[in-house]
Each structure stands twice: as C-alpha cells, then as structure tokens.
C-alpha positions in Angstrom: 0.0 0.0 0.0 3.0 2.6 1.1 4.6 1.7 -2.4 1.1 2.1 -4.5 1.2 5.8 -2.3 4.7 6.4 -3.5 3.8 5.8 -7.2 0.7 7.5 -7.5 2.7 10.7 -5.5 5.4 10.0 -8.0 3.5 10.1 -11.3 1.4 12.7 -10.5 4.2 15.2 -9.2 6.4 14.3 -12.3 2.7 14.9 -14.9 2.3 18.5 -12.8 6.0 19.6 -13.9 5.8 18.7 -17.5 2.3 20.2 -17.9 2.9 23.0 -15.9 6.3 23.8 -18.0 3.9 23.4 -21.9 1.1 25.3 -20.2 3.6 28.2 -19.6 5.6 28.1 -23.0 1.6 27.2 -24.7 0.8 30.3 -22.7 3.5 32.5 -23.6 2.8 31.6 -27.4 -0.5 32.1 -27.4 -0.6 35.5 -25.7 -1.2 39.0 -28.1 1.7 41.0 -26.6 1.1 44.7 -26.5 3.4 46.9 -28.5 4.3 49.0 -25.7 4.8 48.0 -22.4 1.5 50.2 -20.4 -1.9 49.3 -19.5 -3.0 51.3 -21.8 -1.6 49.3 -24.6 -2.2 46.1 -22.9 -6.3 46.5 -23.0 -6.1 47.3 -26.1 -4.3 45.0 -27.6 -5.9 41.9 -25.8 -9.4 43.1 -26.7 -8.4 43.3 -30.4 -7.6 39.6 -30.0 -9.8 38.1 -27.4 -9.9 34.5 -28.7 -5.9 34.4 -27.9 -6.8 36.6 -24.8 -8.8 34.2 -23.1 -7.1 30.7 -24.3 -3.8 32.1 -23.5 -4.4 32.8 -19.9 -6.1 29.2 -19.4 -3.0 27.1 -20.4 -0.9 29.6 -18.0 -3.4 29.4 -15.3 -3.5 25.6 -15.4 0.0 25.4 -16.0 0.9 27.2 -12.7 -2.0 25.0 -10.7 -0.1 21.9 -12.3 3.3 23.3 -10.6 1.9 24.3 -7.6 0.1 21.0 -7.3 3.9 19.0 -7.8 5.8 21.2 -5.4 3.6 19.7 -2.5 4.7 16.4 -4.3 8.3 17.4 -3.6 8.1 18.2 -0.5 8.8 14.6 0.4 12.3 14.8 -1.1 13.3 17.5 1.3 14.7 15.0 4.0 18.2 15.2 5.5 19.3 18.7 4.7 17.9 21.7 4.3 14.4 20.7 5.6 13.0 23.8 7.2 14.1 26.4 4.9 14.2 24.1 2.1 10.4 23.1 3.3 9.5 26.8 3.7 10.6 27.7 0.4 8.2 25.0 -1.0 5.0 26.1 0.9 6.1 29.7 0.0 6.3 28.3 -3.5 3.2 26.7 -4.1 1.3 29.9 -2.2 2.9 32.4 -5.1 2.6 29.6 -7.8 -1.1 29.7 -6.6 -1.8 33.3 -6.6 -0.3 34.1 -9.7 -3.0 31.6 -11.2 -5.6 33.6 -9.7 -4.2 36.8 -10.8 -4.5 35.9 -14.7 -8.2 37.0 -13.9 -6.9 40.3 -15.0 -6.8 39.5 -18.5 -10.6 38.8 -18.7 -11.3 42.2 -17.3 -8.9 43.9 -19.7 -10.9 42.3 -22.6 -14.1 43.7 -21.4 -12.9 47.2 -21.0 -11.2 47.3 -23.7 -14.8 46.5 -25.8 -16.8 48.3 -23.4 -16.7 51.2 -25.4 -15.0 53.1 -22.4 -12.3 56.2 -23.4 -9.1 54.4 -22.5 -8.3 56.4 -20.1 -11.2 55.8 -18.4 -10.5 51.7 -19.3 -6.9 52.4 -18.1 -8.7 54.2 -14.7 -11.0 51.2 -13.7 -7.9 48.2 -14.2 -6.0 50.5 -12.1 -8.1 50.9 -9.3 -8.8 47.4 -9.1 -4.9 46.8 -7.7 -5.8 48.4 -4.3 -3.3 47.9 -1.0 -5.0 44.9 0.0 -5.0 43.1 -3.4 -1.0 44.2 -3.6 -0.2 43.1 -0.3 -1.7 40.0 0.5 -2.2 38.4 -3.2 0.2 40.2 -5.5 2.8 40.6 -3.4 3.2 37.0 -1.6 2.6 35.5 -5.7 5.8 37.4 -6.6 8.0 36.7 -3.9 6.5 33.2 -3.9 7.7 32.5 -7.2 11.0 34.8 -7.7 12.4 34.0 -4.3 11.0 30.5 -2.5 10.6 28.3 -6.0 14.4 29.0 -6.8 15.1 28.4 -2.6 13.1 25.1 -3.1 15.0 23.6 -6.0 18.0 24.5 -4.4 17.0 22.7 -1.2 16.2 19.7 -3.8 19.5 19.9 -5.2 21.2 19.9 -1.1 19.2 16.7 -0.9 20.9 15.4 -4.0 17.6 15.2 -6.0 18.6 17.0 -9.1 22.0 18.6 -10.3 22.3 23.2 -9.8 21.5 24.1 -12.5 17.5 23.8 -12.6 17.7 26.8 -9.9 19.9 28.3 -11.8 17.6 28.0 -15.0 14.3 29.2 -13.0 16.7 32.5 -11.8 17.8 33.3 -15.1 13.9 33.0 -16.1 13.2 35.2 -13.3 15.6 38.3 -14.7 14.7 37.5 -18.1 10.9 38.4 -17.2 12.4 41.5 -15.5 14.6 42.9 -18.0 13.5 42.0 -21.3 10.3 43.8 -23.6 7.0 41.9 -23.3 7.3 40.4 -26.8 6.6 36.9 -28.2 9.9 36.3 -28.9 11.4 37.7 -25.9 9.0 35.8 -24.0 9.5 32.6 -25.3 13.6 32.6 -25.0 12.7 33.8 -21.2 10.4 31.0 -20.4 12.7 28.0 -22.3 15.2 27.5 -19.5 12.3 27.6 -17.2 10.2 25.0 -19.2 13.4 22.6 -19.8 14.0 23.2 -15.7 10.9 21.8 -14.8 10.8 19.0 -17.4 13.7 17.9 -16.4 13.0 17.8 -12.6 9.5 16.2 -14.2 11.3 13.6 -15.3 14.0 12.9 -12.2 10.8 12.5 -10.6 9.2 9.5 -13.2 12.7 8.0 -13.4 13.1 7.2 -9.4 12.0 4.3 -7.8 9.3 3.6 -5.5 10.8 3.1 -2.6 13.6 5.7 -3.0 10.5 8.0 -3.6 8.9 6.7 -0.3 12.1 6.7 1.9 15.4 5.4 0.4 17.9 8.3 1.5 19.0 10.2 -1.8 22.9 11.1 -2.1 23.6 14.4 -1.1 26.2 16.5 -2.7 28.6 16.9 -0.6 29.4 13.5 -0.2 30.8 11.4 -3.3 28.6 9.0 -5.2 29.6 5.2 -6.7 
C-alpha cells in the first residue's frame, strides 16, 4: 500500500512539472503581446484579439496549478538537509505559484474594458483601481516573492538533498531576470520561459525515473558526499 502511495505521488508530481512547463511556454505563445509596455496598450491589444486573450491565460493558469500541485509532491524529497528552509521555500512556492494563477483574472477584465466602449483612459482608470493595498499586499505581493524568491530556494533545497543537479535553480533565476529585464514580446517571451520549461521538465522527469521506494524513503545522495 505505502509503495502504490509512493507511485501515484510520483507520477502525478512528475505529470504537474511537464504540464505545468507546456502550459507556460503554450501560454507564452498564445498570448497577443502589446506593443508598448503600459496598460493602456495592454487593454487594447488583448481586446483586439480576445480569442488568444482568453485561451492564452487558461493554459498559463493551469499550467501554474499543475506546478503548484507537484511542489507539494516534492516536499517529500526535502529530508536530510535543508528541511526547514528548504520546506518553507516549497510552501512559500506553491502559495505564489497559486496566486499568480488567480491573478491571470486580469486579462478577462482587460478584454471587457477594452470592448466596453469606455475612453481608454477611463479603461486604463477602472484596471488600475482594481490593484488596491489589500489586493498588492496579501495576493500580488506573496505570488511574486512566492515564485521569484522560495521556488528558486526550493530547487535548491532539492538539489542539497541530491535530488537533481544546480542548474535547474539556476535555469528558473535566469527565467526570473529575463521576465524583468527583457520587452514583453513573443519572442522575448519565449527565449525567457525556455530554461524555465526545460528546468521543470527535467526535474519532471527525475521524478518519473526514481523508484518507488527511494520516492517513499530510500535516502538520496547528497552532494557533498561522493557517489559510486
């Protein structure tokens, strides 16, 4: 029965990560990116397109439900070191993983201002209103830091368990600044989210590849120490 656990934990953690990484590279494809980075530009480019403006947002949504869904699948491979940061990075994970899913809301409303026959600045007004101190604080705010700061923490409390080589951290980091620094384009976009999407494969399929019982409680090599 413990084993039959195991596999179903197993499988289901490593089908979260591979979904999770096409639903964000689908997403990324899919979305009509605005020719200048503003909310002004933003409504009115995703109402001009809303067929893309609505799908797009459903295979990022799901994407990041699938991810948040595997990193409490993880959590069982943060053992012998690292366990309560590496643990608290997870939780902190899967909350901003979880609230960036709920904020892609913001793209339905931006379609129906945008063909609302509203002045844009008036559009622009309402979408802008919406982000009030309590929506920034305790959903914005704790999906941004969830993802930028305790998803890299996590995989790196992975990789001090000896689950899975550095660089997957590293990948999701250099996802992270590319998101920061480079224009909101499809092709910008796209090169940003590949390391991230290979990252999460990869760590997708680590977790199909292991066994049962080293999933359940076989001690994993950690890094420090040499391996045969």
């Amino acid at each position: 029965m413990l084993l039959q656990t195991a596999r179903f934990s197993r499988i289901t953690t490593s089908a979260g990560l591979v979904a999770g990484a096409v639903g964000m590279l689908t997403g990324m494809a899919l979305t009509p990116w605005e020719p200048e980075d503003s909310a002004a530009s933003m409504i009115q480019t995703i109402s001009a397109h809303p067929v893309q403006g609505e799908v797009a947002p459903l295979f990022l949504h799901y994407g990041l439900v699938c991810l948040s869904i595997s990193v409490l699948g993880l959590l069982t491979m943060v053992r012998h070191r690292a366990v309560v940061w590496g643990r608290s990075a997870g939780l902190l994970a899967f909350v901003g993983l979880a609230n960036l899913s709920g904020m892609l809301l913001v793209d339905w409303f931006a379609i129906a201002l945008g063909q609302s026959g509203l002045p844009i600045e008036d559009a622009v007004g309402i979408l802008e209103r919406s982000a009030t101190p309590i929506n920034m604080v305790a959903w914005q705010i704790p999906g941004l830091i969830g993802v930028y700061l305790g998803l890299p923490l996590f995989l790196l409390a992975l990789w001090r368990n000896g689950f899975i080589p550095w660089w997957p951290a590293v990948a999701v980091v250099a996802f992270i600044i590319a998101s920061v620094i480079l224009p909101p384009t499809l092709a910008s976009s796209i090169l940003g989210a590949l390391p991230y999407a290979a990252a999460l494969s990869y760590v997708g399929w680590k977790t199909l590849s292991l066994d049962d019982t080293a999933w359940a409680e076989e001690e994993q090599p950690s890094p420090a120490e040499p391996t045969s």
